[in-house]
C-alpha positions in Angstrom: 8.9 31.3 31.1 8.0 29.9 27.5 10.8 28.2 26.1 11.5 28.5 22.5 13.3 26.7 19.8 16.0 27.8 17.5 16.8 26.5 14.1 21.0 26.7 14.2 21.4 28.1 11.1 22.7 31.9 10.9 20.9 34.4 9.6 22.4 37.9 9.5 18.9 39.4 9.2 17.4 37.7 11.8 19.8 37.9 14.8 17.4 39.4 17.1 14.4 37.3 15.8 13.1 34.8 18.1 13.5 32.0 15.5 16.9 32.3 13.3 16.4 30.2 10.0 19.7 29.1 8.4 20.6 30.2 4.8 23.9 28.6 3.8 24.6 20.8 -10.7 22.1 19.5 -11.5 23.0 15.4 -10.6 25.0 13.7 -12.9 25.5 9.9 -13.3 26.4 8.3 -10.1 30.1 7.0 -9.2 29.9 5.7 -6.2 27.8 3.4 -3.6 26.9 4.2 -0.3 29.2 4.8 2.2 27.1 3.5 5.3 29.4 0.4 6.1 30.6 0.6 9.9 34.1 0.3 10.6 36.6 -2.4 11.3 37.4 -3.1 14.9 40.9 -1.9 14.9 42.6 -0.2 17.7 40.5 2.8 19.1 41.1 6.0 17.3 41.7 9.3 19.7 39.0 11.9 19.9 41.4 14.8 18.0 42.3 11.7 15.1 38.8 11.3 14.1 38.5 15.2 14.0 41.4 15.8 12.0 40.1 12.8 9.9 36.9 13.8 9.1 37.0 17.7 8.8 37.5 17.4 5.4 34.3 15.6 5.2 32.5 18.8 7.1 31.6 22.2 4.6 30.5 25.8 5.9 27.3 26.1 3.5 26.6 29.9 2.6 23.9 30.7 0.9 21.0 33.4 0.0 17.1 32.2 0.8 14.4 35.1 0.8 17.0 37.6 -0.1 18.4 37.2 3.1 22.8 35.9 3.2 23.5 33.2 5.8 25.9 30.6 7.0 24.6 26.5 8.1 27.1 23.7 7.8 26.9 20.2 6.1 28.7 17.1 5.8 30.0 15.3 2.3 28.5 11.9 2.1 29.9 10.8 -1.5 33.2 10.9 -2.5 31.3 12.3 -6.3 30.1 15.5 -3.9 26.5 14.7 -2.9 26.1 16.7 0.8 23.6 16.3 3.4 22.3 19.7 4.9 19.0 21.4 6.2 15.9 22.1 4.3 16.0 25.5 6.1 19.6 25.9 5.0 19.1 25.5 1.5 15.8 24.5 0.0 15.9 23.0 -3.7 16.9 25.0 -6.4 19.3 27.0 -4.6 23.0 28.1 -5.5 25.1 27.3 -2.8 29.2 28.2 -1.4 30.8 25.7 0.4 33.6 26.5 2.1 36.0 23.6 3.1 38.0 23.2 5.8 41.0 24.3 4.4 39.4 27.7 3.3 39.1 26.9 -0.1 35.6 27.7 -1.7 33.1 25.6 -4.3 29.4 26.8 -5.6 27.2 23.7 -5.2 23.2 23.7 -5.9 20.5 22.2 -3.9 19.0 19.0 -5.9 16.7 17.8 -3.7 14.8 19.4 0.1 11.7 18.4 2.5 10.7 21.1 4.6 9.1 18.1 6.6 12.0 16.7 7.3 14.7 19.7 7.1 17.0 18.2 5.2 18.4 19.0 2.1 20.9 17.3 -0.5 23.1 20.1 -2.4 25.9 18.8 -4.9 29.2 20.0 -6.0 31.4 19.5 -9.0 33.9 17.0 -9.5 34.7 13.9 -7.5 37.3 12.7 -4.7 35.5 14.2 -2.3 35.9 12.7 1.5 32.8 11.4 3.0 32.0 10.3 6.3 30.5 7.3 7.3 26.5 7.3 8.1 25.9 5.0 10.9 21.9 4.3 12.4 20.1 5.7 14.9 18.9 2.2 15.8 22.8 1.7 17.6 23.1 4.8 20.1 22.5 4.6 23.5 21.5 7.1 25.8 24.6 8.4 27.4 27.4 7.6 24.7 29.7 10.2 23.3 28.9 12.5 20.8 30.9 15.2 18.8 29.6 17.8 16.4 31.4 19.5 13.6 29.7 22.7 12.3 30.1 26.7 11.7 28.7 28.5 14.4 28.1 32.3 14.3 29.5 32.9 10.5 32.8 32.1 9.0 34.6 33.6 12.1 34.5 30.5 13.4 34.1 27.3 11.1 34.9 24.4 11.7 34.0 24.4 15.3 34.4 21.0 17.4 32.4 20.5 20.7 31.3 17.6 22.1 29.4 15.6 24.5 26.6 13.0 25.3 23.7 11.5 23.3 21.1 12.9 26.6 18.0 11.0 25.3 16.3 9.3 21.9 12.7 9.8 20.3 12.0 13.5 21.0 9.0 14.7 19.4 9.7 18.7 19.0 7.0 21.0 17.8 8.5 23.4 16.3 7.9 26.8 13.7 7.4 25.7 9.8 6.2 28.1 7.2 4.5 30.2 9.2 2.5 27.8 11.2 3.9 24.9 13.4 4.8 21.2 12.4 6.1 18.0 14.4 9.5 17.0 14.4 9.9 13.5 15.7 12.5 10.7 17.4 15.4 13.1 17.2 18.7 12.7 19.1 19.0 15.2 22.2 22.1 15.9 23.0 24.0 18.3 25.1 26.5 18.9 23.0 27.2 22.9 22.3 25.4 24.0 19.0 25.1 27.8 18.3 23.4 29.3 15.4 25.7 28.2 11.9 25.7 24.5 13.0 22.5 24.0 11.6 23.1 20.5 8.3 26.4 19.9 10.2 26.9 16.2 11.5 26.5 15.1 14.8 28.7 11.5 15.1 29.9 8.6 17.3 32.9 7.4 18.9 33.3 5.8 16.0 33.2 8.8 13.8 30.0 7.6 12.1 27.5 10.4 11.3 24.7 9.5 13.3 22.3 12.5 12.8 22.0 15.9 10.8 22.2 19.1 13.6 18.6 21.0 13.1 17.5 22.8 16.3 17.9 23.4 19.8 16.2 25.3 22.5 17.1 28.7 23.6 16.2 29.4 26.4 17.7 26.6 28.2 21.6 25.5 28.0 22.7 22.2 27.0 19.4 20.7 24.9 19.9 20.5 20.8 18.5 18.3 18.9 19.8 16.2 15.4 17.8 14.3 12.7 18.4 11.0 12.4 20.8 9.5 9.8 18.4 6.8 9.0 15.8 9.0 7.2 18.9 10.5 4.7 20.4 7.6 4.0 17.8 6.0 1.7 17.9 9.2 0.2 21.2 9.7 -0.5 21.0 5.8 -2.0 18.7 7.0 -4.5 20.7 9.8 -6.0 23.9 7.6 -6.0 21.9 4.6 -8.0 19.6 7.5 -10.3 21.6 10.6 -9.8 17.9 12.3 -8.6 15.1 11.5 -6.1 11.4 12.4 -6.8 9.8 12.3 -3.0 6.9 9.8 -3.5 3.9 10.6 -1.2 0.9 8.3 0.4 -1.7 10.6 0.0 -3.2 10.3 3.7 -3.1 12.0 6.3 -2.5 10.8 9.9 -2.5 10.9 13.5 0.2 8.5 16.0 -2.2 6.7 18.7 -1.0 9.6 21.2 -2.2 12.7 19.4 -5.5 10.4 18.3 -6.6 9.9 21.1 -5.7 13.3 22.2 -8.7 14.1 19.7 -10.8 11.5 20.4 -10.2 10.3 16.9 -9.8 6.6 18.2 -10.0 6.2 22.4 -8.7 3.3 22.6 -6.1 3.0 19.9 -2.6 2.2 21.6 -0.5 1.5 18.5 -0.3 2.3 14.6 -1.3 5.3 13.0 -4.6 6.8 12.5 -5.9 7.9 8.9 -7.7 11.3 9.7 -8.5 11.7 5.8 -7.1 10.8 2.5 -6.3 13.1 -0.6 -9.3 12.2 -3.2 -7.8 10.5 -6.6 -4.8 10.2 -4.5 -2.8 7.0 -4.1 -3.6 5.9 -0.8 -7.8 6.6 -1.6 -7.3 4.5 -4.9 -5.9 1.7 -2.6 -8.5 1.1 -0.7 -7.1 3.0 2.4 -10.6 4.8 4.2 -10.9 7.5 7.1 -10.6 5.5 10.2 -8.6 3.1 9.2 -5.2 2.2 11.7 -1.9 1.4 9.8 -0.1 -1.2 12.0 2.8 -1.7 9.6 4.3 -0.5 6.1 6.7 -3.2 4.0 6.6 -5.3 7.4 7.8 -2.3 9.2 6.1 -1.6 12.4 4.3 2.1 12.5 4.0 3.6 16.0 5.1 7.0 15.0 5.1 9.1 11.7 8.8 8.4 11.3 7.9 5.0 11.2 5.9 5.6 7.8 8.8 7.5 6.7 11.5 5.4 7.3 9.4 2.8 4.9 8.2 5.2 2.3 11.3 7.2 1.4 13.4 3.7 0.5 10.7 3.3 -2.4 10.0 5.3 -5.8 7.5 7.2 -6.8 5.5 4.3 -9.1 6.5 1.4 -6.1 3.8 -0.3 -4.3 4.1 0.4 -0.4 2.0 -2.6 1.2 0.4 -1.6 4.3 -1.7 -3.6 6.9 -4.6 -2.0 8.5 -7.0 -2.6 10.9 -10.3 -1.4 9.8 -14.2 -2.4 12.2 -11.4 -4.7 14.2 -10.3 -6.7 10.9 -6.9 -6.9 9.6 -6.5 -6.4 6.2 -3.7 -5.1 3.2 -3.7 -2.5 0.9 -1.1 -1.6 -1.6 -0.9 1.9 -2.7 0.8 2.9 -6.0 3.0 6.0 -4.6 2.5 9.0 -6.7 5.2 12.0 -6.6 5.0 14.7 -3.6 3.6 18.3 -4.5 
């Protein structure tokens, strides 16, 4: 039976369609710094504390995409309103409701999307917001509890708690993008409950940390969803904070983990890195130096065994940075620096 995955977003349009895509000011100077710090060890807080505590922190996100009306969910990341969401939620440019946990209502506007990653910043009005905490990815284990906070099938039923375990790390998810397909890759699986409407909602920690933005899960099967990691946002989210905007730099190659290379043949014998299928002419990684062929083994010291990898290093710079990379090109190891020009 072919399985098929479900953005968690709500769509009234859409209900019987086989995919559901979620619907739900400009920046000003920034206030604040990122709240990423972990916690104190202080005595353990209870399960229905750090609910109560962080609801506030947790928005039903209405909005209107392709004339279509739907619900997703985000959480507040800045006490000067910056929220984290879905790309397929709210894509940039687009007038937003949120709706709070205590029912009252804001308009807030999308400032900056990636429909390659799926996320989405929106920001409201005003300040004293209450954030949650953004952990990393790099500190869950397989098995630990998880909770998720979202607003599953409409407004009926915002603010929706379930919970349960982190089931496994690094899932690479193929999934339905603009008509075609794209890759999706080392998400959280987890088995906690998530129902169209939870789509930009956090998933977090014990600890109450956000450890991952909810995006998809698979419907035909019970128990597998699957969250972003917090890691990609949160150099993000540093750069509206320090420059009230973000301009999404881009490399200007295009590329291929050692798994799906040598899928194609594209390099047998490659077991690491990342291949370079082609790059854009004029573009930054070409005017670098970077050729067809070559295998990116690292970016800023970062190791690269997976497209996230790249990311992870790329989306802490600006456009205008260099992003040194070291390649291996005829068996030699070399560096190039490419001069990141701004994304398309």
């Amino acid at each position: 039976m072919k399985k098929v995955l479900r953005w968690t977003g709500l769509l009234a349009a859409l209900c019987a369609s086989a995919v559901l895509f979620a619907c739900a000011p400009q920046p000003g100077a920034p206030q604040n710094t990122p709240v990423i710090e972990r916690q104190s060890s202080v005595a353990p807080e209870s399960l229905a504390d750090m609910v109560e505590r962080l609801s506030p922190s947790v928005v039903g996100v209405a909005s209107v995409q392709d004339g279509r009306q739907g619900i997703g969910s985000g959480v507040i990341v800045s006490e000067d309103g910056y929220i984290l969401t879905n790309h397929h939620v709210a894509s940039q440019g687009s007038e937003v409701a949120l709706i709070f946990s205590d029912g009252s209502r804001e308009s807030a506007r999308a400032v900056w999307s990636s429909a390659a990653l799926d996320l989405a910043i929106l920001k409201a009005e005003g300040s004293g917001y209450t954030a949650a905490k953004m952990g990393s990815v790099e500190e869950v284990r397989v098995g630990e509890e998880v909770v998720a906070i979202g607003t599953p099938l409409a407004l009926q039923f915002q603010h929706t708690v379930t919970g349960g375990i982190v089931s496994a790390l690094n899932r690479t998810l193929q999934v339905p993008s603009q008509g075609s397909s794209a890759f999706m890759e080392q998400l959280i699986q987890t088995d906690v409950a998530i129902n169209p409407g939870n789509s930009g909602g956090p998933l977090l920690n014990a600890r109450g940390e956000v450890i991952g933005i909810v995006t998809v899960r698979v419907e035909e099967a019970a128990g597998i969803g699957f969250a972003i990691p917090i890691d990609i946002a949160r150099p993000i989210v540093r750069h509206f904070l320090e420059d009230g905007q973000y301009v999404t730099p881009q490399l200007g190659a295009y590329l291929f983990d050692s798994e799906i290379a040598r899928y194609y043949d594209a390099a047998s014998s490659m077991t690491t890195g990342l291949y370079v299928i082609d790059v854009e002419p004029a573009g930054a990684a070409q005017r670098a130096g970077l050729r067809t062929g070559d295998i990116i083994l690292s970016a800023d010291g970062r190791t690269c065994d997976s497209l996230l990898d790249l990311r992870y290093a790329l989306l802490t710079h600006k456009v205008g940075q260099q992003l040194e990379l070291t390649v291996v090109r005829d068996g030699q190891t070399r560096t190039v620096a490419p001069v990141l020009t701004a994304s398309r």
